[in-house]
C-alpha positions in Angstrom: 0.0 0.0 0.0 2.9 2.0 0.8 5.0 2.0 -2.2 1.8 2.6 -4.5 0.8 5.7 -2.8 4.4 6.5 -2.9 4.4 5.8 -7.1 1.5 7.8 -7.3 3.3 10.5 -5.6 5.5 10.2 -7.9 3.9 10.3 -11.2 2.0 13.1 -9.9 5.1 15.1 -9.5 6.2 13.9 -12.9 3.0 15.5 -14.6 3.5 18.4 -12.5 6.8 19.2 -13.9 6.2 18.6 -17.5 2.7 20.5 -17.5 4.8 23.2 -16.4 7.7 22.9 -19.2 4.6 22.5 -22.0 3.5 26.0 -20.2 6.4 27.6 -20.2 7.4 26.6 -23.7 4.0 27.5 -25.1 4.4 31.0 -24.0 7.7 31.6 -26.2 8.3 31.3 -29.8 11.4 30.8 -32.5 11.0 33.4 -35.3 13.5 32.6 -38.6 13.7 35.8 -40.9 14.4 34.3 -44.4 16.3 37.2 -46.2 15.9 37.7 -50.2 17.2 39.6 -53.1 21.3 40.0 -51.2 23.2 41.9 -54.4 26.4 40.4 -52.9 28.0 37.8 -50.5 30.6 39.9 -49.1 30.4 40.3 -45.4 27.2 39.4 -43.2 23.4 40.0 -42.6 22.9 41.7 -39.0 19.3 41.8 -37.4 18.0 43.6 -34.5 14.8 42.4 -32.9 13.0 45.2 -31.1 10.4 44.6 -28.1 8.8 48.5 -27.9 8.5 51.6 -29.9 10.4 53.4 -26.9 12.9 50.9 -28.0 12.8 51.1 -31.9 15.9 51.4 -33.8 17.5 52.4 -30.4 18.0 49.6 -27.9 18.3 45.3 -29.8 16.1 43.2 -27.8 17.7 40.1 -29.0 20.0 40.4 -32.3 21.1 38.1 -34.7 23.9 37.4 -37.6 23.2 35.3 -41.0 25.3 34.3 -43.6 25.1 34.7 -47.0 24.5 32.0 -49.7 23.3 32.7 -53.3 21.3 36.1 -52.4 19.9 34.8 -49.8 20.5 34.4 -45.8 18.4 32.8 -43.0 18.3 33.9 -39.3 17.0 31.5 -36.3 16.0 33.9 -33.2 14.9 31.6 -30.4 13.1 31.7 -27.1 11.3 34.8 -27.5 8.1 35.3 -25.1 5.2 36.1 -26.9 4.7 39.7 -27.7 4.8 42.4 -30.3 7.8 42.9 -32.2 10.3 44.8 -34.9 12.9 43.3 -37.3 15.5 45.8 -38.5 18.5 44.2 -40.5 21.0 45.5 -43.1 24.0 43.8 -45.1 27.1 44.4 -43.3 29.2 44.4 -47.2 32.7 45.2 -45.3 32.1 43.4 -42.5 32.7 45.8 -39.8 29.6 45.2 -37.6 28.2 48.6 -37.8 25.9 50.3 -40.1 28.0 52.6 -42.2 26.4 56.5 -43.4 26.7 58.6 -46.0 26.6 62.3 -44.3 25.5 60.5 -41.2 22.2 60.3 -41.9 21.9 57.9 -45.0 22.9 54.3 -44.8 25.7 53.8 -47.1 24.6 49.7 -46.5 21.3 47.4 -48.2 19.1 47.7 -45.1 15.4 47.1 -44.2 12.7 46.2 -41.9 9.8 43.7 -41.0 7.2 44.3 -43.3 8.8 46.1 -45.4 8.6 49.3 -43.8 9.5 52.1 -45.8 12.2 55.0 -44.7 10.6 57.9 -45.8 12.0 61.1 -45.0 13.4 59.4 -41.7 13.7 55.7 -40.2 11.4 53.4 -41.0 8.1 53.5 -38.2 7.2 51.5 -35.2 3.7 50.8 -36.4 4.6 50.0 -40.0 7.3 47.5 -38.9 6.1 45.7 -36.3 4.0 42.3 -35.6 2.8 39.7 -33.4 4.6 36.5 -32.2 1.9 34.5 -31.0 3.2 30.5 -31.6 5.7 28.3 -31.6 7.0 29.3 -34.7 6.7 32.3 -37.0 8.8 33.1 -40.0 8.9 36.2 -41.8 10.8 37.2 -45.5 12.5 40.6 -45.8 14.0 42.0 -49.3 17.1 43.9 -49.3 
């Protein structure tokens, strides 16, 4: 009688635990940002993810680096909590891990955003960039 309460304790505990991992794992997400159309495979694709308009274009969330392979490049961001969200990426051509400007104010580098959000007589907006992680999974396609 003893050592069947004592199993039951134990599966209990065991269903416990991975209820809790299922919840806490439903409650975050992997997004892969495919990129298209890269002119050239010199250097590297870098992508900031961005949790908040106060944040936008100002302080990465999570950030991410993808190579390049016949115009193309595929970034893997992973554990993200559900939420709304901002992808801002450009094509790092000489490999110096910063975004380089013309008069400092024009990207000299390929660069764009989630949605294609446009840069139109500034940076590209919060509203126009951003979306909603809400599964497991999510993908989203950017053209350079």
């Amino acid at each position: 009688m003893m050592k069947t309460l004592q199993i039951q304790i134990l599966l209990a505990l065991a269903l416990l635990t991975c209820a809790g991992l299922f919840a806490q794992s439903a409650t975050k997400g992997q997004l892969t940002i495919k990129v298209a159309n890269i002119k050239s495979t010199e250097g590297k694709i870098l992508v900031g993810l961005y949790d908040s308009e106060d944040n936008w274009l100002e302080k990465i969330y999570m950030g991410g680096t993808g190579l390049i392979a016949n115009g193309k490049s595929e970034i893997v961001l992973k554990n993200i909590p559900f939420g709304t969200y901002a992808v801002s990426l450009f094509h790092d051509e000489n490999d110096n891990n910063k975004l380089d400007m013309r008069f400092g104010f024009f990207p000299k580098e390929p660069n764009a955003c989630s949605n294609q959000a446009p840069a139109v007589f500034g940076p590209p907006r919060w509203k126009d960039a951003k979306f909603t992680l809400k599964a497991t999974t999510k993908t989203i396609i950017i053209k350079l």
